[in-house]
Backbone bond lengths (Angstrom), bond angles and torsions (degrees), N, CA, C in turn:
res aa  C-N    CA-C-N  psi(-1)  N-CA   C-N-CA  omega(-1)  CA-C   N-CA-C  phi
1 X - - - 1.452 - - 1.524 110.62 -
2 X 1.282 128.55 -53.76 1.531 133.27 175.43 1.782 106.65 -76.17
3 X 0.996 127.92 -2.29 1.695 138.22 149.15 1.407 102.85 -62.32
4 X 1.871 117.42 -50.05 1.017 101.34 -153.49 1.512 101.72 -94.76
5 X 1.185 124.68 -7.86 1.652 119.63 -178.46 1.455 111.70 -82.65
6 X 1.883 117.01 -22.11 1.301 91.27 -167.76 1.285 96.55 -96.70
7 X 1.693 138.74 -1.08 1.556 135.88 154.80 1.284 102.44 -40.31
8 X 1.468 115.58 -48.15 1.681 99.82 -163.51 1.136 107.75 -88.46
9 X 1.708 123.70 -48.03 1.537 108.27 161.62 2.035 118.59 -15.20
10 X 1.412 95.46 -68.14 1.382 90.15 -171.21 1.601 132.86 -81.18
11 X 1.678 103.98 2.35 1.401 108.43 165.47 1.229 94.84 -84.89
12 X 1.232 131.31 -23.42 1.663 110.84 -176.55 1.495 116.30 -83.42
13 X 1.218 96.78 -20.96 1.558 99.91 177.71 1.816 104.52 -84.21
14 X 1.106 121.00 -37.00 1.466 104.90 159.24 1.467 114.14 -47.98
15 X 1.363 129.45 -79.46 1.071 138.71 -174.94 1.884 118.52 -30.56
16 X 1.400 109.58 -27.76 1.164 120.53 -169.97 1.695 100.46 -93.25
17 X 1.421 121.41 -39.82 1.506 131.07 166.81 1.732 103.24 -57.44
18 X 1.393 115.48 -50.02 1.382 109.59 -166.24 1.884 105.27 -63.72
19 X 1.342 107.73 -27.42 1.626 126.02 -169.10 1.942 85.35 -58.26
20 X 1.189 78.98 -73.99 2.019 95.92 -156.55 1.645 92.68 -48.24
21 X 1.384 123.03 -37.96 1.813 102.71 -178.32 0.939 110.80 -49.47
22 X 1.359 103.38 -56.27 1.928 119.27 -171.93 1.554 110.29 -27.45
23 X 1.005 97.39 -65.82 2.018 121.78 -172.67 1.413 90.77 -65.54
24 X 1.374 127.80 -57.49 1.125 111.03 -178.10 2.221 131.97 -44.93
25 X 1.588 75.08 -53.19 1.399 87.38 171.44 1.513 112.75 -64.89
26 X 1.138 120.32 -59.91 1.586 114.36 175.39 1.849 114.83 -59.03
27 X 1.100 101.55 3.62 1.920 101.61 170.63 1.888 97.56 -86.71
28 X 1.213 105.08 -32.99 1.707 102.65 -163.68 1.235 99.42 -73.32
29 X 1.782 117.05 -51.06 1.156 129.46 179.74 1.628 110.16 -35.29
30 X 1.290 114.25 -85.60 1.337 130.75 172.02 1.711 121.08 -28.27
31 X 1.533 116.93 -33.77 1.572 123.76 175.79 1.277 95.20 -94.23
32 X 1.136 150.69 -22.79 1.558 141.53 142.32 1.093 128.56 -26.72
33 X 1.295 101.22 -70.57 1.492 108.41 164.76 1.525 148.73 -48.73
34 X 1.814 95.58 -38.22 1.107 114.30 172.03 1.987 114.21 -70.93
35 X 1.637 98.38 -31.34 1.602 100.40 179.29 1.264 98.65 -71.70
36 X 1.298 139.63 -64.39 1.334 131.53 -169.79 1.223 113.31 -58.50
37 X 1.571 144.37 -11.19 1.525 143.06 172.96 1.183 90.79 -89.79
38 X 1.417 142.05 -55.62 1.275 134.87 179.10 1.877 121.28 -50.54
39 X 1.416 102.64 -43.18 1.741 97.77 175.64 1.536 107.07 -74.39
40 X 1.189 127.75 -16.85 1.556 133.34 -163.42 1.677 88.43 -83.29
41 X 1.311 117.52 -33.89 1.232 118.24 -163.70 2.248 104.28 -96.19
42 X 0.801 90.26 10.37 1.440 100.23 -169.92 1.878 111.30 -107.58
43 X 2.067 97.81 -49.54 1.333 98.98 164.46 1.580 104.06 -87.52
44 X 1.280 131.36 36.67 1.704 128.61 160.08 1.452 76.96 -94.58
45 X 1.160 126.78 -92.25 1.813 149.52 -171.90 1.891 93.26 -27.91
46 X 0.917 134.00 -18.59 1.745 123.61 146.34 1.030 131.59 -74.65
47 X 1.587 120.60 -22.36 1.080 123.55 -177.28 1.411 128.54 -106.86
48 X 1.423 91.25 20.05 1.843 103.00 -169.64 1.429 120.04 -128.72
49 X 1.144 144.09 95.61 1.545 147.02 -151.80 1.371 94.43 -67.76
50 X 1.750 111.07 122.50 1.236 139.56 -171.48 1.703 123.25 80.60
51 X 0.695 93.38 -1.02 1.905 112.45 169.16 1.557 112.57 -117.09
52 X 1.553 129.90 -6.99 1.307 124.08 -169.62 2.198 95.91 -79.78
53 X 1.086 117.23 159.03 1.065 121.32 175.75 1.563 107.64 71.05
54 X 0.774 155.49 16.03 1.248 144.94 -159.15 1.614 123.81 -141.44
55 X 0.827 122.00 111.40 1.736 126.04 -156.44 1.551 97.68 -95.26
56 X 1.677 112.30 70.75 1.323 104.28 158.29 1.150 111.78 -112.47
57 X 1.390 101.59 -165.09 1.962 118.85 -171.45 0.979 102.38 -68.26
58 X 1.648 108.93 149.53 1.631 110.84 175.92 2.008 120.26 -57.50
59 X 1.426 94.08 -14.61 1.693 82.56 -173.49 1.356 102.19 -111.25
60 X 1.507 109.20 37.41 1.815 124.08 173.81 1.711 89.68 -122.01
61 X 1.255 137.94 -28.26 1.032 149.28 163.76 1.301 136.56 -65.47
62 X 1.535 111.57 -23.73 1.267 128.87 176.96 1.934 101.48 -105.88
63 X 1.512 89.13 -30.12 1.347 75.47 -179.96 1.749 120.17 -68.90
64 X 1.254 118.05 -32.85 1.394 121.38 -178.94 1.536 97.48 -77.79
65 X 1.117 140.41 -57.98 1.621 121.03 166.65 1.279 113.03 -32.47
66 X 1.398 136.60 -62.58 1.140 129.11 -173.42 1.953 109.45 -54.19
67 X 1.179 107.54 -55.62 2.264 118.14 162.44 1.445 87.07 -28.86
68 X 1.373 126.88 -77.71 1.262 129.66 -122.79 1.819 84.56 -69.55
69 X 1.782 122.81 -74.55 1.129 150.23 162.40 1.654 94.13 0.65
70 X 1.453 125.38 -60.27 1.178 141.25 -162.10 2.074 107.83 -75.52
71 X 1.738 94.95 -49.20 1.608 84.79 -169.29 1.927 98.68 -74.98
72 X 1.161 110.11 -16.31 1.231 102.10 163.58 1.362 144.67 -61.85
73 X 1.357 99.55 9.12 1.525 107.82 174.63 2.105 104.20 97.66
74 X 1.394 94.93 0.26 1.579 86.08 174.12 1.584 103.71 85.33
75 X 1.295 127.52 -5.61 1.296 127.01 159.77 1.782 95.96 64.91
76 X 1.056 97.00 160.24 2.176 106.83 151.95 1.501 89.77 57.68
77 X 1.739 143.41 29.35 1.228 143.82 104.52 1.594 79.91 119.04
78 X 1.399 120.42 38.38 1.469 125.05 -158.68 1.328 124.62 33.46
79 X 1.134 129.48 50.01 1.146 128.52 -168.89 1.638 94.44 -93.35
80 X 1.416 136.33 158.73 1.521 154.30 -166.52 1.265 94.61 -115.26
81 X 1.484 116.29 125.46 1.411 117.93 142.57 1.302 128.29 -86.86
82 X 1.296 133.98 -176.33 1.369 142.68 -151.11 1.558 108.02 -50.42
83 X 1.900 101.30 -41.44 1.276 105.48 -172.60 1.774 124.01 -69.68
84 X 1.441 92.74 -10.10 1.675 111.25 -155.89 1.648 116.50 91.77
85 X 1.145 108.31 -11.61 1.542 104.24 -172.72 1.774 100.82 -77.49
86 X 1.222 132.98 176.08 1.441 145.20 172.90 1.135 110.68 -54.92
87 X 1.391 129.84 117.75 1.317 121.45 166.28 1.344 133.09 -30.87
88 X 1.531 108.71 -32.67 1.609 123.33 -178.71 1.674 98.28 -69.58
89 X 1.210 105.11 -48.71 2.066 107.98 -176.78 1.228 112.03 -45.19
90 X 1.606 104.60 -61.46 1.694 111.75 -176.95 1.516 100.67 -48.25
91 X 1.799 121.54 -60.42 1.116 101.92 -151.84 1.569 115.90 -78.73
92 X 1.700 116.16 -0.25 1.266 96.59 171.01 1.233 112.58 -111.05
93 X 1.276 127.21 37.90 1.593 147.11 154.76 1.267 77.21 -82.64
94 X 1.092 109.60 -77.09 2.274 98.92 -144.67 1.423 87.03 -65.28
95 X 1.306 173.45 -34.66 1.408 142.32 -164.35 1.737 100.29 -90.52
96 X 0.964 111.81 -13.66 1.986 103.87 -175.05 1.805 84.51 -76.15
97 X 1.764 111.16 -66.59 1.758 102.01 -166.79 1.522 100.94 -59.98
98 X 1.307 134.44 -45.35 1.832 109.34 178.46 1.210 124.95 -36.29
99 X 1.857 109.68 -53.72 1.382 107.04 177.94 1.612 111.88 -66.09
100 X 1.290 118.64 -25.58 1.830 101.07 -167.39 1.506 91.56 -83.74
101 X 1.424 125.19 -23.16 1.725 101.58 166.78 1.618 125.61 -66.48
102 X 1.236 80.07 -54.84 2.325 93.94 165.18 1.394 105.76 -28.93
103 X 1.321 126.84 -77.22 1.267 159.20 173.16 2.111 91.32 -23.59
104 X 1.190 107.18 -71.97 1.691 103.80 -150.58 1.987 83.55 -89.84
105 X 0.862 115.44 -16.44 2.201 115.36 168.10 1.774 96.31 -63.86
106 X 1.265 127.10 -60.19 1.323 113.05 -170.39 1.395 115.57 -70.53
107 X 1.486 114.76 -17.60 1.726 102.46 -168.14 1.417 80.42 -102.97
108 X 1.694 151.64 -0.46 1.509 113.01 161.36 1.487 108.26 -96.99
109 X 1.146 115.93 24.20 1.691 114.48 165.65 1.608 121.42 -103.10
C-alpha cells in the first residue's frame, strides 16, 4: 500500500514538472516572439518620416506608414485594391500580418 502511494505521489509529481516545463517553455516562446514583432516594428518606425525614433504601438506605427504610403501619392500608381484602399496599404498590411504569422509558425515549431 505505501509502494503504492509513493508511485503515484511521484507520477504526479512528474506529471506536474512535465506541466510547468511546458508553460515554461511556451512563456520563452511567446516573449520571443513578441521581441522580434516588436524590433520588426521599430526598424518599420526608422524607416518612415515622422515615426523614426519613436517607441510607439504597432498600430501608431502602421498608422504613419499607412499617412506616409498615402501623402505619397498612394504609391503602386494609385491603383485600389479589392478593399478600395491603395494598393501600397493592402500590400503592406499583407506583408506586416505574413511576417507576424511567419514570426509566431517558427517559434511554435
Amino acid at each position: 500500500m505505501a509502494d503504492q502511494d509513493e508511485n503515484q505521489r511521484l507520477a504526479d509529481e512528474k506529471k506536474r514538472l512535465a506541466k510547468a516545463r511546458r508553460r515554461a517553455r511556451r512563456n520563452v516562446q511567446e516573449n520571443t516572439r513578441r521581441h522580434n514583432l516588436r524590433q520588426g516594428f521599430e526598424r518599420l518606425s526608422a524607416l518612415i518620416p515622422g515615426a523614426e525614433g519613436q517607441a510607439a504601438a504597432e498600430r501608431v506605427v502602421i498608422r504613419h506608414a499607412v499617412d506616409f504610403i498615402h501623402a505619397a501619392g498612394g504609391a503602386g500608381g494609385g491603383r485600389q485594391g479589392a478593399t478600395g484602399a491603395p494598393a501600397a496599404v493592402v500590400f503592406l498590411f499583407a506583408i506586416v500580418t505574413l511576417w507576424r504569422d511567419e514570426s509566431r509558425r517558427r517559434l511554435m515549431n
